[in-house]
Each structure stands twice: as structure tokens, then as C-alpha cells.
Backbone bond lengths (Angstrom), bond angles and torsions (degrees), N, CA, C in turn:
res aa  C-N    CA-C-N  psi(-1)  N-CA   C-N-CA  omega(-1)  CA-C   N-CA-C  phi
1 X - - - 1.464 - - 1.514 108.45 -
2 X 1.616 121.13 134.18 1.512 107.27 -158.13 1.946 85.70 -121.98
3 X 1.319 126.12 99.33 1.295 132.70 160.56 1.299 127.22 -86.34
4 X 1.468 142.79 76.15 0.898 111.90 159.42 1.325 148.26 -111.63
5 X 1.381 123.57 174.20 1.639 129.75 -121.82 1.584 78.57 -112.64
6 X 1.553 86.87 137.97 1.683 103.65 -170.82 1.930 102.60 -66.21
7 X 1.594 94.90 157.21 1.350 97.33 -164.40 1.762 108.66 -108.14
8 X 0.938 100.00 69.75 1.651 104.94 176.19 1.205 138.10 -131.88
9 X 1.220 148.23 -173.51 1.390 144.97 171.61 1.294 112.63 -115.47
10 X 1.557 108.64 73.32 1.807 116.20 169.72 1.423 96.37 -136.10
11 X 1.243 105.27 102.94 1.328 128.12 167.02 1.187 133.56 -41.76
12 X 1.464 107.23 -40.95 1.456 103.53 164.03 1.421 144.59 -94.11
13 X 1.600 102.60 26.40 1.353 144.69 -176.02 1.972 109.11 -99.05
14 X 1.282 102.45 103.12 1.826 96.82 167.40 1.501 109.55 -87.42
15 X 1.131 115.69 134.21 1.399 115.37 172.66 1.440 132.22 -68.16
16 X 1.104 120.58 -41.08 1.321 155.11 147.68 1.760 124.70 -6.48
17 X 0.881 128.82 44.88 1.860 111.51 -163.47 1.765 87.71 -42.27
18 X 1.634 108.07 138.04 1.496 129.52 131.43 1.767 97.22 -44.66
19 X 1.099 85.95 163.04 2.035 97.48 -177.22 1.507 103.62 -97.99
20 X 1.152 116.58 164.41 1.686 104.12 -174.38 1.560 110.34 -116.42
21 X 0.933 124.84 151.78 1.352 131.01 -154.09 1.561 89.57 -56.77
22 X 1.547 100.78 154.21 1.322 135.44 162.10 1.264 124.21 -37.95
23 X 1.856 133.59 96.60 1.689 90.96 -173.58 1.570 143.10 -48.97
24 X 1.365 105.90 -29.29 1.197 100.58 -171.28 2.088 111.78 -84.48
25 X 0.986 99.96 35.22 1.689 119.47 -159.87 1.691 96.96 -103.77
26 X 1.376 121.15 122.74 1.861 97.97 175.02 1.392 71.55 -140.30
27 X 1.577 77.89 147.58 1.486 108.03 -167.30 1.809 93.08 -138.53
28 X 1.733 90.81 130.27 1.816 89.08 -158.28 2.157 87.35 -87.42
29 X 1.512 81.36 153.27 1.723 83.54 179.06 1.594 89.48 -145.79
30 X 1.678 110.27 164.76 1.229 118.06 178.32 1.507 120.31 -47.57
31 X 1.433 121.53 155.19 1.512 137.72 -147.67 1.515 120.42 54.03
32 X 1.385 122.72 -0.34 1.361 106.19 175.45 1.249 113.63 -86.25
33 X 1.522 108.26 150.45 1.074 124.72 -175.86 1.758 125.26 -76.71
34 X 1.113 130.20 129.80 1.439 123.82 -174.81 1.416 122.77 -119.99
35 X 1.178 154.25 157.08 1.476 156.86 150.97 1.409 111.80 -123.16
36 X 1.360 109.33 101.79 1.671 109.56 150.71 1.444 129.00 -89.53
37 X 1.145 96.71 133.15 1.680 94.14 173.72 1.690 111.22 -123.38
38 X 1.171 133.70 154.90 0.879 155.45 -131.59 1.551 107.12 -149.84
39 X 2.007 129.02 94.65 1.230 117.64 -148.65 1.484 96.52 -105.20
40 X 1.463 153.69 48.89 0.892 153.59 104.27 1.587 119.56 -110.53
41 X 1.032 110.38 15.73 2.014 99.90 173.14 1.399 87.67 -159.23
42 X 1.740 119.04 93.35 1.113 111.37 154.60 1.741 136.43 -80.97
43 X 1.221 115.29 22.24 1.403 133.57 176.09 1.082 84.68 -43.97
44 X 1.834 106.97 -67.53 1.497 117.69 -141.21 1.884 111.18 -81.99
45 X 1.103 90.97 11.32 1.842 103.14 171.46 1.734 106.57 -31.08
46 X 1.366 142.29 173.94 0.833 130.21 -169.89 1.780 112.95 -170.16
47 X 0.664 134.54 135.81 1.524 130.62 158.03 1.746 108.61 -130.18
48 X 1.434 110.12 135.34 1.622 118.15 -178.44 1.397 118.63 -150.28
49 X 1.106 123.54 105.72 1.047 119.56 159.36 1.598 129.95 -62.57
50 X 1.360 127.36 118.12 1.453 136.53 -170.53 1.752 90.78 -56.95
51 X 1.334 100.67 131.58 1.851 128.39 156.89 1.342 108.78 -49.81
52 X 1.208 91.13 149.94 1.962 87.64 146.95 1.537 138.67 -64.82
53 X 1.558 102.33 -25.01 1.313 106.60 171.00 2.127 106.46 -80.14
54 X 0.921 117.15 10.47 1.178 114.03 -161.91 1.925 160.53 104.20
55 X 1.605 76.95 -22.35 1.496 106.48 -145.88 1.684 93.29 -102.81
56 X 1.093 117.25 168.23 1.261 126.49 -174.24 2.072 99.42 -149.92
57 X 1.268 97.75 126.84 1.884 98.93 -174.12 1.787 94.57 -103.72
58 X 1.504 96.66 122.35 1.133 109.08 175.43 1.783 112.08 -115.61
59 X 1.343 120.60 158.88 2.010 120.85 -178.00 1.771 81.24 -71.48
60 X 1.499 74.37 129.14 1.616 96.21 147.81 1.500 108.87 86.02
61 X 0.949 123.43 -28.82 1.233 121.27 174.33 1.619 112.19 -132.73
62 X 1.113 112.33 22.64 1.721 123.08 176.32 1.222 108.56 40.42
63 X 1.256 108.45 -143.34 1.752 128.07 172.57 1.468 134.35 -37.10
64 X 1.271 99.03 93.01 2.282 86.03 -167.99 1.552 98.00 -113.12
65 X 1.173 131.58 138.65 1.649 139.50 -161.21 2.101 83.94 -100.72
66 X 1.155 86.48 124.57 1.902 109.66 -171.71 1.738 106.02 -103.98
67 X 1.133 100.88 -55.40 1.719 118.90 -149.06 1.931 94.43 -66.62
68 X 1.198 99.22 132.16 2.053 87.70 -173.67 1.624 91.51 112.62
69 X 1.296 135.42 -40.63 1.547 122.74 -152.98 1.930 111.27 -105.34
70 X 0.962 107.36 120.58 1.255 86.40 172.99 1.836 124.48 -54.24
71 X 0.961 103.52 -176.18 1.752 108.99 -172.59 2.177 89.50 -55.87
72 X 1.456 107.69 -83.81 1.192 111.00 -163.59 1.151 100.33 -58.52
73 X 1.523 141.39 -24.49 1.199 126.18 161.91 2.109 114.95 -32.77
74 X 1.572 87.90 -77.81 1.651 90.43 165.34 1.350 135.12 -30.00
75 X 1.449 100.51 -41.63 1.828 125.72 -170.32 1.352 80.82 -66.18
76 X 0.919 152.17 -79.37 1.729 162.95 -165.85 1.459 100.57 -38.80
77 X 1.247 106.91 -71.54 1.281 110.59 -160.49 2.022 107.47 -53.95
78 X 1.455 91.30 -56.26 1.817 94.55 175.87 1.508 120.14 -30.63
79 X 1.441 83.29 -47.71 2.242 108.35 -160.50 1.650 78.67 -52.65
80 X 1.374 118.02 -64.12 1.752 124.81 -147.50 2.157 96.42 -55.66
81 X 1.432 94.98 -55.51 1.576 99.89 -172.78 1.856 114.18 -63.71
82 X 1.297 116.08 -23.41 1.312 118.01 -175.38 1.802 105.54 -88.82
83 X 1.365 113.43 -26.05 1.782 141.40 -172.92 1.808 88.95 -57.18
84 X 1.864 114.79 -26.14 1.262 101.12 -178.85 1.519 128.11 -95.87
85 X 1.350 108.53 -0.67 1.149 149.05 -168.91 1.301 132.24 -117.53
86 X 1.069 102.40 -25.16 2.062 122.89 170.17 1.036 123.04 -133.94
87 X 1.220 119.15 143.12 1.641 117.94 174.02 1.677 120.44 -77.34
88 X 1.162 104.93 92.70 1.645 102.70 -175.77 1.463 131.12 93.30
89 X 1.449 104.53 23.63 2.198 98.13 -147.91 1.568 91.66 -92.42
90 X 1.489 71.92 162.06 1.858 121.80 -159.58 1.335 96.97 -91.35
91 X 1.223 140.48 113.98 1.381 133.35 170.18 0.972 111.49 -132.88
92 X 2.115 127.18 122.54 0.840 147.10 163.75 1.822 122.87 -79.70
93 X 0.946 125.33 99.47 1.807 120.71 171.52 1.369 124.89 -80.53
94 X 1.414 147.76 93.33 0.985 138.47 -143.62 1.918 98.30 -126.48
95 X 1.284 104.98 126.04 1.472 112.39 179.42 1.493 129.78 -85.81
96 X 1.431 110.04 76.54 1.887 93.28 -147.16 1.872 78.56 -90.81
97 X 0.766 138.15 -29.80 2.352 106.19 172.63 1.365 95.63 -137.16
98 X 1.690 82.91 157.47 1.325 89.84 174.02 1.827 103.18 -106.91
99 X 1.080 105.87 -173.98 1.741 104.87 178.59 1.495 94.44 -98.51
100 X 1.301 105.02 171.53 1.636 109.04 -179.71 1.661 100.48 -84.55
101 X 1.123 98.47 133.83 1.981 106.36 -163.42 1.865 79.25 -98.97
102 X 1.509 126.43 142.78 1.277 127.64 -165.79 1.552 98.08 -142.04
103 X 1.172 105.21 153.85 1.951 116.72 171.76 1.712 86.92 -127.17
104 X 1.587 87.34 169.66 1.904 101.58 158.07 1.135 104.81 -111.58
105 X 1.381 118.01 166.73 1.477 127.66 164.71 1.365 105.70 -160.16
106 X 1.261 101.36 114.13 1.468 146.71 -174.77 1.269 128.03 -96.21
107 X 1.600 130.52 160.01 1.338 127.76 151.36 1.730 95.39 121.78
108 X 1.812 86.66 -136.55 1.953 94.71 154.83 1.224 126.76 -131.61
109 X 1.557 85.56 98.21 1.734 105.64 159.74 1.732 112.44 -131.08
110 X 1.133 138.86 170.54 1.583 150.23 -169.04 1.361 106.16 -48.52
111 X 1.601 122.05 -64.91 1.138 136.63 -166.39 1.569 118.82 -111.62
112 X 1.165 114.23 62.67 1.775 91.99 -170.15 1.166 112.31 -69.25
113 X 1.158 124.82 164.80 1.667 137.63 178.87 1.189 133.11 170.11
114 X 1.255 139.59 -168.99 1.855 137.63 111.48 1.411 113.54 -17.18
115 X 1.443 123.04 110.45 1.185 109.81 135.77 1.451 118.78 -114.45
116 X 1.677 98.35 -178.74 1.912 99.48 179.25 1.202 102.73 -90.41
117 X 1.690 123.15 139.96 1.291 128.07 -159.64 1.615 90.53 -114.91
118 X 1.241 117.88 128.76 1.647 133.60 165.36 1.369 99.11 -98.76
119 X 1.514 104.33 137.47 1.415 119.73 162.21 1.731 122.13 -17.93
120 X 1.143 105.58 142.85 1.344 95.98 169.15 2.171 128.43 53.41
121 X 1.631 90.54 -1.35 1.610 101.74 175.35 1.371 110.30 -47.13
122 X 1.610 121.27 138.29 1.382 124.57 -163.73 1.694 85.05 -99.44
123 X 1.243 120.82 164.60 1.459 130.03 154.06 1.627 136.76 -39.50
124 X 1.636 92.20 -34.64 1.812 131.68 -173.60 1.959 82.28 -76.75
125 X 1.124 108.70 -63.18 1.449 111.52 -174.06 1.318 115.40 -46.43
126 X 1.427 126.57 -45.81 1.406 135.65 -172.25 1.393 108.79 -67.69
127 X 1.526 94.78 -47.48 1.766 90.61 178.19 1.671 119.35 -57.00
128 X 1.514 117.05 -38.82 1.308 127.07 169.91 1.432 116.41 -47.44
129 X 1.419 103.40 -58.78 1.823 112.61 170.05 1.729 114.80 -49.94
130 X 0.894 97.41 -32.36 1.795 102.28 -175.29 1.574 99.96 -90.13
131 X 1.419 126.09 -1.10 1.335 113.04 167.14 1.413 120.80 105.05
132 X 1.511 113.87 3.87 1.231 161.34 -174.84 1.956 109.05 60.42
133 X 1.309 122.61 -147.90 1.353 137.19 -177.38 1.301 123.03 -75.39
134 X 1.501 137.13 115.53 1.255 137.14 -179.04 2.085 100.75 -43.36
135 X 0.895 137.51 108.52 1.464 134.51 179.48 1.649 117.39 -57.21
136 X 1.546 92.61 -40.40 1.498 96.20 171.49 1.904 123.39 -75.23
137 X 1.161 106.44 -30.93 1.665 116.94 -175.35 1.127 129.43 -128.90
138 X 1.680 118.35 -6.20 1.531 129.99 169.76 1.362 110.83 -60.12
139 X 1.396 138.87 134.82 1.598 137.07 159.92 1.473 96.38 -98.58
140 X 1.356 104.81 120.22 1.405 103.17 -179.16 1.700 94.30 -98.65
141 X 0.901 122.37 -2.91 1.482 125.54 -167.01 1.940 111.64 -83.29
142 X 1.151 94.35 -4.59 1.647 123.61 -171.04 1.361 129.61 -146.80
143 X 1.500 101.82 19.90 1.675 110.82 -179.16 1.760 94.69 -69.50
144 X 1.479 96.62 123.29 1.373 123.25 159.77 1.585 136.58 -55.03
145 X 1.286 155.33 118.24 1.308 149.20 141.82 1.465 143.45 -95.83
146 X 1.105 98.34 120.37 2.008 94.16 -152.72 1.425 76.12 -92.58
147 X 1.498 109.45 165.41 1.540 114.68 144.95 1.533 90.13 -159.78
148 X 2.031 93.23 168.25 1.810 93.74 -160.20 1.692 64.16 -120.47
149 X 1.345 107.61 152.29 1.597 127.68 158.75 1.411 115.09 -150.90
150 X 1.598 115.30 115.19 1.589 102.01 172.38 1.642 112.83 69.56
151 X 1.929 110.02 49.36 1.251 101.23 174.71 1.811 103.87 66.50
152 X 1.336 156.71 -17.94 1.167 133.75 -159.10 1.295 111.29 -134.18
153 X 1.273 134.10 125.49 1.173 127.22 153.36 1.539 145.19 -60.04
154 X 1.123 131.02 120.13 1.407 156.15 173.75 1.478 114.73 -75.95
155 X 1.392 127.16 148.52 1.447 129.01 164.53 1.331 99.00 171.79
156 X 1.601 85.41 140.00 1.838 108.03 -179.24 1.304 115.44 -151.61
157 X 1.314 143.64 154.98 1.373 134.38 179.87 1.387 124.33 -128.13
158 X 1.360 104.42 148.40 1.521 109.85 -144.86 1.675 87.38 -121.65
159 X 1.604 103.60 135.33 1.523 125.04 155.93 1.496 119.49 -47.09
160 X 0.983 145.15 128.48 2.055 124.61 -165.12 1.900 78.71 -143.86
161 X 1.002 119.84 -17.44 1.656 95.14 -135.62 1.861 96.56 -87.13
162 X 1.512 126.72 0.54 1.286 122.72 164.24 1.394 106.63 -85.02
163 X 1.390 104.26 -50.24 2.156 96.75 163.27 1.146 123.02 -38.69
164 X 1.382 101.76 -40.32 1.905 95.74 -168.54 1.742 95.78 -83.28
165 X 0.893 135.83 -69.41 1.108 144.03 179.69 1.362 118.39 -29.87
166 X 1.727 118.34 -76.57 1.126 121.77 171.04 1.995 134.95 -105.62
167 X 1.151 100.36 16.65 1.437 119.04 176.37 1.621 113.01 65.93
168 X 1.622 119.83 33.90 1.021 128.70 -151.46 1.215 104.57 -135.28
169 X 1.559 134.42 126.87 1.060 139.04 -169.92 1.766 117.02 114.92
170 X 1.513 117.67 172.94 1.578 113.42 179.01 1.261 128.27 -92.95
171 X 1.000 98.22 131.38 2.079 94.23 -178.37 1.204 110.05 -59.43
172 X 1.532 91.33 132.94 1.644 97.72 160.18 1.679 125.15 -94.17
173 X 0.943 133.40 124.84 1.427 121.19 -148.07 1.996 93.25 -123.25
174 X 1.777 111.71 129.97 0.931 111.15 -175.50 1.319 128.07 -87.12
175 X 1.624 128.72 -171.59 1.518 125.63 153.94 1.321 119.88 -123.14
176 X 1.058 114.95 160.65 1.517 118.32 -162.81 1.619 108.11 -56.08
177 X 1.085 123.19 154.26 1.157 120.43 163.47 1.885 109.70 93.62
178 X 1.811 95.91 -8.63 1.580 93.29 -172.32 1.516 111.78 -73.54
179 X 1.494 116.42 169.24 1.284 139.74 -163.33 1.549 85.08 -114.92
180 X 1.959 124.47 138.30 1.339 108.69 179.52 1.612 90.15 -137.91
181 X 1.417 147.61 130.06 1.719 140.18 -153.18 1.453 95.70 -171.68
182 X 1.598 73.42 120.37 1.564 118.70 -175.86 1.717 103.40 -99.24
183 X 1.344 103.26 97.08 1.511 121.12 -178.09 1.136 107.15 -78.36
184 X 1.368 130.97 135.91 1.474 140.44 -161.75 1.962 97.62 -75.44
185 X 1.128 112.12 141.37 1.860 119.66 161.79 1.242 115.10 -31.67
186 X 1.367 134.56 146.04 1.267 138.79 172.13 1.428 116.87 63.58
187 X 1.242 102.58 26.32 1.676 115.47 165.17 1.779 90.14 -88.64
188 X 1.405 108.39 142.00 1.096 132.55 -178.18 1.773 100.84 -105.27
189 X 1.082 137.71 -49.67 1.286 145.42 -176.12 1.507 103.30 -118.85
190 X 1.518 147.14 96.75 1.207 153.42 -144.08 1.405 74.67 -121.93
191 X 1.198 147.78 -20.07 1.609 118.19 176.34 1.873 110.24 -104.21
192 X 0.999 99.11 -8.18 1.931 105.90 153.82 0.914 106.00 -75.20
193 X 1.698 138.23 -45.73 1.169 123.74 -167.28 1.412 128.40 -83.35
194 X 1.366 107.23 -19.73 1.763 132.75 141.29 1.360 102.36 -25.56
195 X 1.447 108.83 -92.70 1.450 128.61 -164.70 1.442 106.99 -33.36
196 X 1.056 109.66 -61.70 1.681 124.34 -166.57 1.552 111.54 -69.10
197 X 1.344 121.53 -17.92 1.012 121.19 -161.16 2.022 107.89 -126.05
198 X 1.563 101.10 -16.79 1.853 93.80 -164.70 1.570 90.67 -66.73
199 X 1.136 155.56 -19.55 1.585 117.25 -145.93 1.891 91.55 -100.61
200 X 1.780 104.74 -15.25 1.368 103.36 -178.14 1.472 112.29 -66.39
201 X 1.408 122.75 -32.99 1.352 152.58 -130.50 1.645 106.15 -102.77
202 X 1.621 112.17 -37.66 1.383 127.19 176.81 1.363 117.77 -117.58
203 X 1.361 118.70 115.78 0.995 121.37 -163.57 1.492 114.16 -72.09
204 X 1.478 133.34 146.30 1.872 126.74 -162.60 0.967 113.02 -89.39
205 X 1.614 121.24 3.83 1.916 121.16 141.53 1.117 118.02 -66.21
206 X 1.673 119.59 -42.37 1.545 122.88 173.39 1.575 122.95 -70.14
207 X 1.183 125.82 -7.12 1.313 139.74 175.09 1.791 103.91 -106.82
208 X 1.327 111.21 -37.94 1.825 78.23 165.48 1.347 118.07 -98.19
209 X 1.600 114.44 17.98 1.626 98.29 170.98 1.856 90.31 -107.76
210 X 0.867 129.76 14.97 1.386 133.04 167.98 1.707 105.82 -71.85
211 X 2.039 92.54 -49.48 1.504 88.19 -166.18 1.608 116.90 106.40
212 X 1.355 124.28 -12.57 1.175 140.16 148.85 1.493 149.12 -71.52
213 X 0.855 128.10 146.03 1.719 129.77 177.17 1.433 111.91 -105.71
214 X 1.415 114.45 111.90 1.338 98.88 148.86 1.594 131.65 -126.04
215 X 1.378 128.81 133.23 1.275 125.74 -139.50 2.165 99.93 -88.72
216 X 1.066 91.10 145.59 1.795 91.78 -166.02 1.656 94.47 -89.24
């Protein structure tokens, strides 16, 4: 996979993508849906949908922060908090939906927006979903990827235009929540033109259902 990390002096820019989760990795985030059950005291049976802040309120032990953990992650965590409260309990976590996990895709392509992000979606894919590359003004040679991890922003830019063209080269495969910007041709610095331009570019409904900050 050939990324490289924009070449400038903005400091508060990591070059670096964090790696993006594993496909086969689910990682529960707000709106998903949950069922615990409980195999000797089904009183405490349960269904919850995760908050926005994260958290899911369960009897007896109130407030438990979910969103970040995988399923058996949770399963663990419950067993330990209920272990103070029960003698021995059995805890099942069961994931019946997930929420629609979303990227943006920006810049110039047909449709920018929200789209719905499937596991394992390559970058090449997103652009397709968005309706693909303006032909006249897209630089595919400098398509952008933000991602926020841990409070911080990330961005690096990726070569696309033998993928798009000739189906040749390595996927780049995203994570939820990524930013994907299609910098117009004859940009000389495509990560200045990022900077200067994302908060115009994404609309601030699409950035708080992202779940992100970006500072103006």
C-alpha cells in the first residue's frame, strides 16, 4: 500500500494513518443495538441501545461505557462488574444491529456526502459510492484521507488514478468515521488546499453525525 504523508509544515497534522480496524473486528459504537441476558436471573435480561455518549444503563450496576469494546470485550467487562453482585454470573452479549458506521467524501466527485460504510470498504470503493471523480477537475493523483483517532487528526494522500483507471495497484481500505477529498487539478499543495478548504467542503450536520471536531 503506497501512502504518502502530505508534505508540509502544519503541526497539528500527523502524517501517519493509525491502521483501521480489522475487518472481522466489531467495535460497538453509539445506536447499536444490544441484548444481555443473564443465564441464571433472567429478571435482569436486558435490551439497550448504546447513547451517544456511549454508555448503556444497566440494574444494578447503572452506567457501563460500551462504545470502543468489542462484544466479548463488554461480555468481560459486565461478568467483572456483576462478579460483585452475583455469585458466579453467566453473561451473554448479543449484537442484534449495528448503526450505520459512515465516512464523508468530499472535494470533486458527483455526489459528495454521507455514505454507508461496509466493512473493509476500500477508498477506490468510496469514490464509486460517491458517484465516482469529477473527470474534468478531480486529481486523483492526490486524493486525500483524514481520519480523527484519539482527539487527533491524521491525513495523507493516496495515488488512486492507476486504480481508477486501470484496476492496478493496492487497496487502500478505510475506517469509519474517515474524511475522503478529492482536490481539484493543478493544486500544487493538495494538503494546503485541504486545510484551507475542509470545514467549507463538509457540511456541520455531516461532521456532527460523523462524531468529529473540526476547529475553524
Amino acid at each position: 500500500m503506497v501512502i504518502v504523508g502530505c508534505s508540509s509544515n502544519l503541526p497539528r497534522y500527523t502524517t501517519t494513518l493509525p491502521a483501521p480496524p480489522p475487518r472481522d473486528v466489531v467495535r460497538l459504537a453509539p445506536g447499536d443495538e444490544l441484548e444481555i441476558k443473564f443465564q441464571a436471573v433472567p429478571e435482569l435480561d436486558d435490551k439497550q441501545v448504546i447513547r451517544p455518549d456511549g454508555r448503556i444503563s444497566l440494574q444494578m450496576v447503572d452506567e457501563v461505557m460500551a462504545a470502543g469494546l468489542t462484544p466479548a470485550e463488554l461480555d468481560q467487562k459486565l461478568t467483572e462488574l456483576y462478579a460483585e453482585k452475583l455469585r458466579e454470573p453467566v453473561i451473554t452479549v448479543i449484537v442484534r444491529t449495528l448503526a450505520n458506521q459512515k465516512i464523508y467524501v468530499g472535494g470533486e466527485v458527483k455526489t459528495p456526502g454521507l455514505i454507508d460504510m461496509e466493512p473493509g470498504m476500500t477508498i477506490l470503493e468510496a469514490l464509486i459510492a460517491a458517484g465516482g471523480p469529477l473527470k474534468e477537475s478531480g486529481d486523483l493523483t492526490n486524493v486525500v484521507i483524514v481520519r480523527h483517532k484519539d482527539g487527533k487528526r491524521y491525513m495523507a494522500s493516496v495515488n488512486l488514478e492507476e486504480q481508477f483507471t486501470a484496476g492496478s495497484g493496492e487497496a487502500v481500505t478505510l475506517a469509519p468515521k474517515d474524511m475522503v477529498l478529492v482536490p481539484q487539478t493543478g493544486i500544487d499543495r493538495a494538503n494546503i488546499w485541504i486545510d484551507k478548504h475542509i470545514n467549507r467542503m463538509i457540511p456541520r450536520g455531516d461532521l456532527a453525525y460523523l462524531g468529529v471536531a473540526v476547529s475553524q
